[in-house]
VOBA-811709 format. One record per residue (C-alpha): residue in three letters; x, y, z. Coordinates in steps of 0.001 Angstrom, whole numbers, plus 524288, in hexadecimal, padded with zeros to 5 digits. Example, Ala and Ser with C-alpha at 12.3 -4.5 7.8 and 13.67 -1.06 7.14 Angstrom:
2
Ala8300C7EE6C81E78;Ser835667FBDC81BE4;
//
This chain:
610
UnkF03E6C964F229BB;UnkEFA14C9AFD23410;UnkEF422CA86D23067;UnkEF01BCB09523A6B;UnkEE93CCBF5E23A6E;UnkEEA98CC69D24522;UnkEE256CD09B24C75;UnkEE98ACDEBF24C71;UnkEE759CE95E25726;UnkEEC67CF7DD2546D;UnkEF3C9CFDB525ED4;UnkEF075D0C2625781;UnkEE0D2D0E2925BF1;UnkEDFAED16EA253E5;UnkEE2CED0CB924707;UnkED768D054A23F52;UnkED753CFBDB2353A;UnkECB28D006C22A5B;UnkECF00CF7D622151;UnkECDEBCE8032235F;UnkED937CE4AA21876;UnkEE322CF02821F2C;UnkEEC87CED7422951;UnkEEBF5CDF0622A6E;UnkEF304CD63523018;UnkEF591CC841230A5;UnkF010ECBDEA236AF;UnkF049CCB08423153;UnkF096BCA77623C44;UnkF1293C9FD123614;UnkF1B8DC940A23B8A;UnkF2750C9E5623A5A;UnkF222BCAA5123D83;UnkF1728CB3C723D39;UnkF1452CBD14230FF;UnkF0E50CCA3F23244;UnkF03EFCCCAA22552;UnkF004ECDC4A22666;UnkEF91BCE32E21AFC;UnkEFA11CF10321E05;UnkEF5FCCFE2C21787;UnkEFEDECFC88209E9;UnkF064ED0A4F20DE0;UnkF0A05D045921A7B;UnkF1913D04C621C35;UnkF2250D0316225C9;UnkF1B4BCF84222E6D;UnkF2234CF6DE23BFF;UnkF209ACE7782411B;UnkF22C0CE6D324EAD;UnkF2674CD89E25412;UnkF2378CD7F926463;UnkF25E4CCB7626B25;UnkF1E33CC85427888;UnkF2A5FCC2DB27DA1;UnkF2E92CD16E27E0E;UnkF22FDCD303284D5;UnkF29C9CD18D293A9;UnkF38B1CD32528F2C;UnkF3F91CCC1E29921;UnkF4E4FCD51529D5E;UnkF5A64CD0812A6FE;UnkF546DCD5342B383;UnkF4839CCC9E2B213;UnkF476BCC31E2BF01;UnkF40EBCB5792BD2D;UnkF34B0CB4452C61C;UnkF3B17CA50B2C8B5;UnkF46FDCA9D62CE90;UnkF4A87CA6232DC4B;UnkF5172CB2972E061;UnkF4DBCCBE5C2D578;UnkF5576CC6D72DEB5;UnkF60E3CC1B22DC3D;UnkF5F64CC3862CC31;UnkF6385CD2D32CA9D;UnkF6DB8CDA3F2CF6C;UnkF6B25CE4B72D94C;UnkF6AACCEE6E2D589;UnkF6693CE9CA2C786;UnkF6EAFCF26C2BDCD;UnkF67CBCFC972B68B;UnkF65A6CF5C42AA52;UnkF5C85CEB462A396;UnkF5D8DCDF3B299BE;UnkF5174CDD9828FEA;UnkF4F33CD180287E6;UnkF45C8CD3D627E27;UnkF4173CC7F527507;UnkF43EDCC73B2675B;UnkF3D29CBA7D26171;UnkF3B39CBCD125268;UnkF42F4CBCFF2487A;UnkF4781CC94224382;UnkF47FBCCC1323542;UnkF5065CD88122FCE;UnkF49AECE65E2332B;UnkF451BCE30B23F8F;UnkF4831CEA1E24B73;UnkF45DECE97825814;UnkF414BCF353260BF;UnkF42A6CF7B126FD2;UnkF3B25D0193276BA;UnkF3E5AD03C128420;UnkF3626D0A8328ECC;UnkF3F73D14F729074;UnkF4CE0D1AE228D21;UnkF5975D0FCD28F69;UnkF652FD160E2929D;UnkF6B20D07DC28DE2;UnkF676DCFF6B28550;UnkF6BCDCF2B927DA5;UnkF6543CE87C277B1;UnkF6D3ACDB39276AE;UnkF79B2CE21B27975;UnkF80FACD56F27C8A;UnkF81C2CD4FA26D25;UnkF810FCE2362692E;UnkF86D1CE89A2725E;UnkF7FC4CF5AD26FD6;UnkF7861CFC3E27842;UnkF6EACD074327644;UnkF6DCED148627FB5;UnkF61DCD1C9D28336;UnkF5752D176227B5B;UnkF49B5D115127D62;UnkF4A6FD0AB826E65;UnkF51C7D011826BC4;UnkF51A6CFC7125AD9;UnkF581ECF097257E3;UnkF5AB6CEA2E24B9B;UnkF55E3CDCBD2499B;UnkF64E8CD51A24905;UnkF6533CDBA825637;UnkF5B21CD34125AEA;UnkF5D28CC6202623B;UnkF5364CBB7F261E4;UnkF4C46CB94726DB3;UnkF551CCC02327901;UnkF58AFCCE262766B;UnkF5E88CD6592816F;UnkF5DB5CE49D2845D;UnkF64CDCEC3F28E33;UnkF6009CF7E829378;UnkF6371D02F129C70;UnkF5DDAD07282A787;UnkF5682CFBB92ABBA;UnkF4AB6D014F2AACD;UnkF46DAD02C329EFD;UnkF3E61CF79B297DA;UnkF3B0CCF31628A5F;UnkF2E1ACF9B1286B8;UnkF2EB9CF314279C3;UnkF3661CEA7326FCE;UnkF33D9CE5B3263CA;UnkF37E7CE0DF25626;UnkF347FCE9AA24A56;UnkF363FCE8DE23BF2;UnkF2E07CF23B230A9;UnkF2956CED94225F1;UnkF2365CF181218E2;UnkF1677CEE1A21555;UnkF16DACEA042057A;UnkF0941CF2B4200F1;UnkF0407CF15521174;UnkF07C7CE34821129;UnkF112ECDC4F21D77;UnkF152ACCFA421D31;UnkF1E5DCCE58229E8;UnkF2373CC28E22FF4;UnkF2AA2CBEE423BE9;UnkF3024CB2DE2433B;UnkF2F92CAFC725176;UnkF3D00CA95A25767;UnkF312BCA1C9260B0;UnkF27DCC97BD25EAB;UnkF1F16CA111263EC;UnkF1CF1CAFDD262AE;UnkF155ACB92326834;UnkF153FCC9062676C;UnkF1126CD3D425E8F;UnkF131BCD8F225233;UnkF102ACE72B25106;UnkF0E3BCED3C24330;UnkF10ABCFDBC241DD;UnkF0F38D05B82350D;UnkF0AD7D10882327A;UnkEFD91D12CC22968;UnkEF906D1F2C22467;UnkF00D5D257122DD7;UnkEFACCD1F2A239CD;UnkF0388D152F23FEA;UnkEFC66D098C24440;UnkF014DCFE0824A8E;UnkEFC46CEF1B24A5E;UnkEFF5BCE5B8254DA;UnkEFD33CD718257FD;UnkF0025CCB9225F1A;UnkF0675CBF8525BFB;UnkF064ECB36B260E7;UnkF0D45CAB5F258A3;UnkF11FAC9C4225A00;UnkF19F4C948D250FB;UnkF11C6C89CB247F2;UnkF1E97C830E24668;UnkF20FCC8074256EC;UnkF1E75C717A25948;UnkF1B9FC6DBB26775;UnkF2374C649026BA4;UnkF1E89C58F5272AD;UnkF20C5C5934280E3;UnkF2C95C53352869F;UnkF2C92C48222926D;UnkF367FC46E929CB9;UnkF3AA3C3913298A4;UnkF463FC36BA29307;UnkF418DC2F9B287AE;UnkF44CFC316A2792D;UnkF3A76C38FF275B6;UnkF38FFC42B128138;UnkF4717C45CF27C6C;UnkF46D3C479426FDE;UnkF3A21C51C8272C3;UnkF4147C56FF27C0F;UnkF4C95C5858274D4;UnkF46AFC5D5C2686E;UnkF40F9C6981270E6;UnkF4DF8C6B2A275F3;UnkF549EC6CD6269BE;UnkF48BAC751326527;UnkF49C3C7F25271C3;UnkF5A14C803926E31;UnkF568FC81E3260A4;UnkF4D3CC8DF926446;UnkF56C4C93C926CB8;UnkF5E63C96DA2600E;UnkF637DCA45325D04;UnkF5EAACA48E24ECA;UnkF6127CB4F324C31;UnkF6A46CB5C4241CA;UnkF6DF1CC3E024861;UnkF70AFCBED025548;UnkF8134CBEEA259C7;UnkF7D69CB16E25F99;UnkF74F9CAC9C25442;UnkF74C7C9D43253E6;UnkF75CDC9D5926411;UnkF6D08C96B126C98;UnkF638CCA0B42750F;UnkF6816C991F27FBF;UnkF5B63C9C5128929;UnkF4E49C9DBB28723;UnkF45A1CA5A929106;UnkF3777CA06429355;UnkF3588CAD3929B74;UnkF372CCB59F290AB;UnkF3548CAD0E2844B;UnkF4309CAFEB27E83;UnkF4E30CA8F727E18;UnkF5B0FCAF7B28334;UnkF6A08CAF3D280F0;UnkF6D9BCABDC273B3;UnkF7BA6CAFAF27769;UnkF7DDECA70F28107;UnkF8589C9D9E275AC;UnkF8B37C929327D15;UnkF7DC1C8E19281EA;UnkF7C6FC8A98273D7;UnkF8623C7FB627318;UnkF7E90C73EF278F5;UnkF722EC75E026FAC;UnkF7AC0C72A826398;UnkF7E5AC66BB267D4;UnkF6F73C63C82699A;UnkF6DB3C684B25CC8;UnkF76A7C5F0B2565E;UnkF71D7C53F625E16;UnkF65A7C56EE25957;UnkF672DC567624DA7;UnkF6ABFC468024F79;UnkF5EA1C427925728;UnkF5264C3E6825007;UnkF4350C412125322;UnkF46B6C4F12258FE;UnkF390AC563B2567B;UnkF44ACC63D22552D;UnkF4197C71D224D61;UnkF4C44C706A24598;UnkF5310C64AA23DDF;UnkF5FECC5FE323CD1;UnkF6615C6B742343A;UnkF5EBBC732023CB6;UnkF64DDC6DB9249C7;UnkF704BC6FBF24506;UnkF70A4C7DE523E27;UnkF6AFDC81F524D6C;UnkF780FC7B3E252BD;UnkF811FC81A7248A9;UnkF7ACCC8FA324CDD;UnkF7D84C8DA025B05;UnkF8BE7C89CB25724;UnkF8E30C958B24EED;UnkF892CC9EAB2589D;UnkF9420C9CFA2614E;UnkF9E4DC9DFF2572F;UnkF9975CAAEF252F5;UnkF99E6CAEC326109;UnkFA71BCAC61261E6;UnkFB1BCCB6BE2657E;UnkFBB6ECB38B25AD5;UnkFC50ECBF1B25D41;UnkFD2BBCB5A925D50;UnkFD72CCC039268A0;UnkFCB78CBF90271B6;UnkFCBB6CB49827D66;UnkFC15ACAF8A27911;UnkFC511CAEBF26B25;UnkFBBA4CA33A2644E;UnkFB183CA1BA27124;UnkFA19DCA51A26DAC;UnkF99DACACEC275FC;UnkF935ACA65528148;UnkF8ABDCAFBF286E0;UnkF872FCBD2028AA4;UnkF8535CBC07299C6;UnkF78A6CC3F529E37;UnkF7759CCBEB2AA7C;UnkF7219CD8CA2ADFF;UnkF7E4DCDCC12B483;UnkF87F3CDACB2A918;UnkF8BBFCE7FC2A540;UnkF8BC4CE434293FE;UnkF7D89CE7512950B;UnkF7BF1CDBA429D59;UnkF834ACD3A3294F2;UnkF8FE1CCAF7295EC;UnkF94D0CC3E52891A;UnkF9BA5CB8EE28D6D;UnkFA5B2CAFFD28450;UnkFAA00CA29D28ACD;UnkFB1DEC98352872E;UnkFA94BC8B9D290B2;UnkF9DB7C909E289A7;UnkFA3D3C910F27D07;UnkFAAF8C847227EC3;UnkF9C3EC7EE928109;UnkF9724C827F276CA;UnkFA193C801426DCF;UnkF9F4CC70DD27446;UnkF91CDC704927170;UnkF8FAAC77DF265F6;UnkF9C80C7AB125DA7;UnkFA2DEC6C5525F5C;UnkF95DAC65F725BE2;UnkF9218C6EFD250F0;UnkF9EE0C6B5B249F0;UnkF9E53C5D6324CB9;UnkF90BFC5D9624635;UnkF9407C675B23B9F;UnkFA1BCC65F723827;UnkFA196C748D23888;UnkFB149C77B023AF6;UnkFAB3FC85932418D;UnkFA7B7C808A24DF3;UnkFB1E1C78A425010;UnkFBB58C82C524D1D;UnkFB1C6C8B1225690;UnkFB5E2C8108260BD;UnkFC287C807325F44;UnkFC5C9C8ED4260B7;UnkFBDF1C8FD526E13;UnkFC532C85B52729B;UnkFD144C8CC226EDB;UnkFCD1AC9780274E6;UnkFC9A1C90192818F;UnkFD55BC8A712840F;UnkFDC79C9785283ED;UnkFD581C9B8528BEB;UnkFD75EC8EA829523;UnkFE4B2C91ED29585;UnkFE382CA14229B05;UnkFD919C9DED2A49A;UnkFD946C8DE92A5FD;UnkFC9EFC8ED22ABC3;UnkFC4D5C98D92A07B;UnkFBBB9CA3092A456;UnkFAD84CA1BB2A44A;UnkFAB7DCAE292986B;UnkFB2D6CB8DF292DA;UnkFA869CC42229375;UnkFAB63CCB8E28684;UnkFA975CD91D28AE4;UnkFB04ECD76129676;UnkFBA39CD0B728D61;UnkFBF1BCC9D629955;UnkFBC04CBBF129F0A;UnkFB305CB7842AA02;UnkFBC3FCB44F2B5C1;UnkFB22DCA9552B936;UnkFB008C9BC82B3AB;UnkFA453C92922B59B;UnkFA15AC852B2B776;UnkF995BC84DF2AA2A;UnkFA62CC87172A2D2;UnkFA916C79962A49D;UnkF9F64C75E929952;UnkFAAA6C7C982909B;UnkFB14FC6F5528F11;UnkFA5F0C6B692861D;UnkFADE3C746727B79;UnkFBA01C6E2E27D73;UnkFB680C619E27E77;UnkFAE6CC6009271D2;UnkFB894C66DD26A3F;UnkFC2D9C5C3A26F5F;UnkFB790C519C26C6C;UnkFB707C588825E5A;UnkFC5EAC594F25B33;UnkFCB8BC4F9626457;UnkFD599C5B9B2654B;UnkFDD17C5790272AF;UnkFDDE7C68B3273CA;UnkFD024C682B2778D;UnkFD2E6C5C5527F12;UnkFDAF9C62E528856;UnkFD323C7017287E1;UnkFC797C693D28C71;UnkFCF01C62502970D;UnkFD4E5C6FB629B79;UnkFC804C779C29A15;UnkFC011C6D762A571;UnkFCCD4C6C072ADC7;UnkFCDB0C7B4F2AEB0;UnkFBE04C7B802B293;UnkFC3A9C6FFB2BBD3;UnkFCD03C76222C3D0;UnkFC47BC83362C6C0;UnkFB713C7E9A2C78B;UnkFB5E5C6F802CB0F;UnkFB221C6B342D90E;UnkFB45DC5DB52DF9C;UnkFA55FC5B7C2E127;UnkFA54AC59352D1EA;UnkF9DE5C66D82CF96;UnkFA4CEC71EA2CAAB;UnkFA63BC81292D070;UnkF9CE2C8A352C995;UnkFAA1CC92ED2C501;UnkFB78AC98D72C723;UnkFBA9FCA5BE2C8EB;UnkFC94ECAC132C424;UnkFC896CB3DD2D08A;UnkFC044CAD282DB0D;UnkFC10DC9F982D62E;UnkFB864C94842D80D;UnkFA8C4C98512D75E;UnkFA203C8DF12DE92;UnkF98BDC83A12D7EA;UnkF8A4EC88662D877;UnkF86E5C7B522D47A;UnkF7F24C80322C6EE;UnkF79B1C75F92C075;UnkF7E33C7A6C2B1A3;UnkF8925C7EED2B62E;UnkF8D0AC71082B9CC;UnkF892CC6E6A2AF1F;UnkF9190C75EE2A509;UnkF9DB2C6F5D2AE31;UnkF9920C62122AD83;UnkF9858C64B729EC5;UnkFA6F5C685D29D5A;UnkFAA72C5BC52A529;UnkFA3FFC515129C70;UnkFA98AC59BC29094;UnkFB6D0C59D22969C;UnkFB31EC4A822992F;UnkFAFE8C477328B3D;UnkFBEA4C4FE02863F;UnkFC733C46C129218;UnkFBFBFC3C2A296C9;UnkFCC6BC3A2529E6A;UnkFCAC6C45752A6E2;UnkFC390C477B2B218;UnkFB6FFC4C732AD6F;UnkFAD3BC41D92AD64;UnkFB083C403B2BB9F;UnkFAD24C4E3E2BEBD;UnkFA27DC4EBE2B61E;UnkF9C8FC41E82BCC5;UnkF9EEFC49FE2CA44;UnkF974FC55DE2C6C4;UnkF8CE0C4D9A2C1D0;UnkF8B65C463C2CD79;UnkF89D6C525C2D569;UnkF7EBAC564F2CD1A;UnkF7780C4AA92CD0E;UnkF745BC4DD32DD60;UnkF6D7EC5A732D7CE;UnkF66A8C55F02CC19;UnkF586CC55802CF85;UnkF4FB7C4B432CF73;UnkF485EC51792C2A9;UnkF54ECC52612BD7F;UnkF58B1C620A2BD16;UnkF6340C662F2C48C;UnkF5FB9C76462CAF8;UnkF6847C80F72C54E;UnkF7170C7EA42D1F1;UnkF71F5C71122D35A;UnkF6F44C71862E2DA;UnkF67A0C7C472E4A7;UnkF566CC7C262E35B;UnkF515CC7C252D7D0;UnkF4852C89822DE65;UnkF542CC919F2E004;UnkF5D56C8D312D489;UnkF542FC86902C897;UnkF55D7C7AA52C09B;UnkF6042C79992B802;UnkF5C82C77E52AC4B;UnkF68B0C785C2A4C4;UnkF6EC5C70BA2ACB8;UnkF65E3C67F62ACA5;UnkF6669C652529E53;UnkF7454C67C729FE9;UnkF7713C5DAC2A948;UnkF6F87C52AB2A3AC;UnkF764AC54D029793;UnkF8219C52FF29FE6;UnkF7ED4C47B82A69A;UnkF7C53C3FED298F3;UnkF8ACFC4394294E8;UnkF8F58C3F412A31B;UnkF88E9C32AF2A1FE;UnkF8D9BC2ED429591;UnkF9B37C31C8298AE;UnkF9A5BC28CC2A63B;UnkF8EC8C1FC62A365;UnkF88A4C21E22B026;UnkF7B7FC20C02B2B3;UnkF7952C2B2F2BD1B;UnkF7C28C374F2B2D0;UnkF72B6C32CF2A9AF;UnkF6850C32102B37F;UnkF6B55C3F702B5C1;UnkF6C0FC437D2A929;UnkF6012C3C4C2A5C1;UnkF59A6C42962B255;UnkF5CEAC50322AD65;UnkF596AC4E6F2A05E;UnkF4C22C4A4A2A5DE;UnkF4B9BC58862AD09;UnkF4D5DC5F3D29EFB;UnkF430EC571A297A1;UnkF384DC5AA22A2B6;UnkF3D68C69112A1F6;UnkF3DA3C6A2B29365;UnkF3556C753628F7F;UnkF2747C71C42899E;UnkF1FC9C7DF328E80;UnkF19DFC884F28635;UnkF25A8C92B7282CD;UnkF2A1BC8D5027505;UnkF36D2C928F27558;UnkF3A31C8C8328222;UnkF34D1C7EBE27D74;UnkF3F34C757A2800F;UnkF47ECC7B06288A8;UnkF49A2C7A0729707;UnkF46C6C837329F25;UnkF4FE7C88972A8DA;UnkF4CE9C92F92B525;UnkF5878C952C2BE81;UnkF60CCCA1682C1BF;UnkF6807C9E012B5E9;UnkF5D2DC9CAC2AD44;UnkF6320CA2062A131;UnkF709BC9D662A7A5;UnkF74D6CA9F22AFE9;UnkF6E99CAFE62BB38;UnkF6E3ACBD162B561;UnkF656DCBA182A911;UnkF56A0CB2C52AC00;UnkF59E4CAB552B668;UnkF4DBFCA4292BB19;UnkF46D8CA5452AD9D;UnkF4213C99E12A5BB;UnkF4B2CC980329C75;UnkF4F7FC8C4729351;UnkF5D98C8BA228EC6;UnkF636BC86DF281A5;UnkF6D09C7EE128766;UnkF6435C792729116;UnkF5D62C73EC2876B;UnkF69A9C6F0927E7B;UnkF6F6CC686628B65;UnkF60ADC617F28D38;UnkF6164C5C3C27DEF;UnkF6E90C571527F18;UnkF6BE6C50D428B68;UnkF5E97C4BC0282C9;UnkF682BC457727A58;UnkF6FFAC3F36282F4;UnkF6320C379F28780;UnkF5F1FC35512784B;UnkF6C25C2D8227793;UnkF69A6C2676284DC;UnkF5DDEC22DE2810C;UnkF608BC1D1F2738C;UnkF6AF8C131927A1C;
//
């Protein structure tokens, strides 16, 4: 343990310390956290700690505009609504007592601070007191009405009492790194005085990885896998208070130094998988060991069954929360909760399936079964299912997407599970329905189909593809007797004339990279992809590709000097933090980015060992 004493200014002038042994202060830097040593006047009570983080220091809100994008007037609506989206940082963790505190500049007529799970909202004030369970880590949101009004201060309080003048306080970043202030108030002989300093903390347990080549040779993948699994692994949601506790933050914002979305649940469902197959492959230089790997996997899985709607009467009886859509326009304080039965069937194919297979645990399986119950009811009202229910709407989306397709994985892994022929045939029926609405003779598929207007033309997104070409080697795998391979050999032969010669493909596959952006995830996506393609035909060309791609991720794998991001890939497109209404065109790494780039890295591991 490092032991460090600190220099103290007084923000009262009119405050001096006569006395060398009074009012002193000292911090241990410790691998876990930093401790606060005070020795105070003994009838000091009362002590107020103040925790500020300098991520708060520029808190980023909906309206901000990337200086990267193309077209920034295209971002807001005109005229932009009368109304703001805050997103102040929490990255500590909070013990019981704390609070946390907003001052605004000026009156709110509105107010609500992460009302897409509380659903409370607060009316003319300017101070806003919040107890600690209602505290997210990293990402918080506030709304506020009018839009004018800003966030003059926020920050995380708890009071202690001195035993006799003595403090012993300690607190633990969420980061590897940590910088801010703490802020000491108390009142002495009936003078309050204040004591303020500045930390700049890093984490003696943080090992720097060794850099990773572009080479596709055992070792550059097993670094670069081991900081892959190390970035998903961060992105955890580890606050025991949190509705989505156990979830993957499924972004994490370089711009302001906070991950983002830790209800965005079927992201999740990829980076168990990884986790498993971690656990099986030797010499990975990980955080965490095999228990570990697989207690982070189990946490993801049961996040999305307590996010289930399990009312036996509601449509979506059994299906876990996907996602709160974002936009400044949605009238639930610029939120949309969103329930769907692709995503759900996703993750229930990466995450549920797997989980039991490796556990035994009859919960997930069960879990499984019952969405898959539920989605084939709803198959036979609608035959192509609706993209969401919005739950405050309670109505469907009249719209479904191309990216639904990836809702086969479910299905399929539940039939490859049970060898149940039900699931057999819901499988088969789930990709014929995408089929007859949304697949083209070129081999690509239409972006959607509308109840009213019908078929939405392909814009050619890279992921997008993606997700579709996912739901046809699933499909494949349930009936290789079907059609799919075929089709899924099609699309991928119209993607190979817009891979690039790095091996990215742009966020629309034929448009420059300038206007558009590299796609990232679908990038990793696709070379992931590609592996499964080429093992199911044994044809040379898709492994290139896949190969080529994988390439792309390994150079783009980040190494710089953010911590948090370390490992990740970063992504900056108008769907940045996938949607055009929420940091498009910021730097941003995604969870499943990075889960798609492992399991792609283990695809190669297995190559290479033949």
């Amino acid at each position: 343990m490092r032991s460090i004493i600190i220099s103290l200014f007084l923000l009262s002038s009119e405050i001096v310390f006569a006395q060398a042994n009074k009012n002193e202060v000292s911090w241990n830097q410790e691998g876990t956290g930093i401790t606060l040593h005070a020795n105070l006047a003994a009838h000091v009570q009362d002590v107020k700690i103040q925790i500020r983080s300098d991520r708060n220091t520029r808190i980023t809100k909906i309206t901000d505009i990337s200086s990267d994008h193309p077209e920034p007037q295209t971002v807001l609506p005109n005229p932009i609504p009368n109304k703001e989206i805050w997103y102040p940082v929490v990255d500590f963790v909070r013990t019981p007592g704390m609070k946390g505190h907003i001052i605004l500049d000026s009156m709110a007529t509105v107010s609500a601070w992460n009302q897409h799970f509380f659903k409370k909202a607060e009316h003319h004030t300017n101070k806003i007191t919040l107890e600690a369970d209602r505290l997210e880590d990293w990402e918080n949101s506030l709304y506020i009405e009018p839009r004018a009004r800003q966030i003059k201060d926020f920050y995380v309080q708890q009071i202690v009492q001195p035993l006799n003048g003595a403090i012993s306080y300690h607190f633990t970043p969420l980061s590897d790194d940590w910088k801010g202030t703490i802020t000491l108030h108390f009142t002495e002989n009936g003078v309050s005085k204040t004591i303020k300093h500045t930390i700049n903390w890093s984490s003696k347990t943080t090992r720097k990885s060794e850099l990773t080549g572009s080479q596709l040779t055992q070792k550059n993948l097993k670094v670069a896998l081991s900081k892959s699994v190390d970035y998903i692994l961060r992105s955890q949601n580890n606050n025991p208070s949190s509705l989505t506790y156990g979830s993957l933050n499924l972004f994490y914002d370089l711009d302001a130094q906070s991950y983002r979305s830790n209800h965005w649940i079927w992201g999740s469902g990829p980076a168990v998988k990884v986790l498993l197959n971690a656990r099986k492959i030797a010499d990975l230089a990980i955080s965490t060991s095999a228990s570990g790997l697989l207690a982070a996997a189990e946490k993801i899985g049961q996040s999305a069954i307590n996010a289930r709607i399990m009312d036996v009467t509601h449509p979506m009886y059994g299906v876990p929360l996907s996602r709160w859509r974002r936009d400044i326009i949605l009238p639930d304080f610029g939120y949309q909760q969103c329930y769907s039965t692709s995503d759900a069937n996703f993750f229930s194919g990466w995450a549920w399936i797997p989980l039991y297979a490796e556990t035994g645990n009859q919960t997930y399986l069960d879990a499984a079964k019952l969405l898959a119950e539920t989605t084939d009811k709803l198959m036979s009202t609608y035959g192509l299912i609706p993209q969401d229910y919005y739950v405050d709407e309670q109505k469907f989306s009249e719209h479904t997407i191309d990216e639904s397709g990836f809702g086969a994985e479910g299905m399929a892994n539940l039939y490859a599970i049970t060898k149940d022929p039900k699931y057999f045939k819901m499988t088969d029926q789930y990709m014929q329905e995408h089929l007859k609405k949304l697949s083209r003779p070129d081999g690509l598929w239409e972006r959607g189909w509308h109840q009213k207007t019908g078929v939405q033309p392909t814009i050619k997104m890279t992921r997008g593809l993606g997700w579709a070409m996912e739901g046809l080697l699933a499909a494949h795998r349930s009936n290789p007797k079907g059609p799919y391979l075929e089709l899924a050999k099609k699309m991928a032969n119209r993607m190979q004339a817009w891979q690039q010669a790095d091996g990215h493909w742009n966020f629309i596959t034929d448009e420059p990279v300038e206007k558009v952006g590299i796609s990232e995830k679908g990038t990793a996506l696709w070379s992931y992809l590609l592996y499964q393609l080429y093992a199911a035909t044994g044809e040379p060309k898709y492994l290139a590709m896949a190969r080529k791609s994988l390439t792309w991720c390994l150079a783009n794998q980040y190494q710089g000097a953010d911590r948090q991001a370390y490992g990740g890939i970063i992504g900056k497109t108008i769907h940045s933090a996938v949607g055009a209404a929420f940091r498009p065109w910021f730097p941003i790494t995604c969870a499943y980015t990075s889960a798609f780039f492992s399991l792609a890295i283990m695809e190669e591991l297995k190559l290479s060992k033949k």
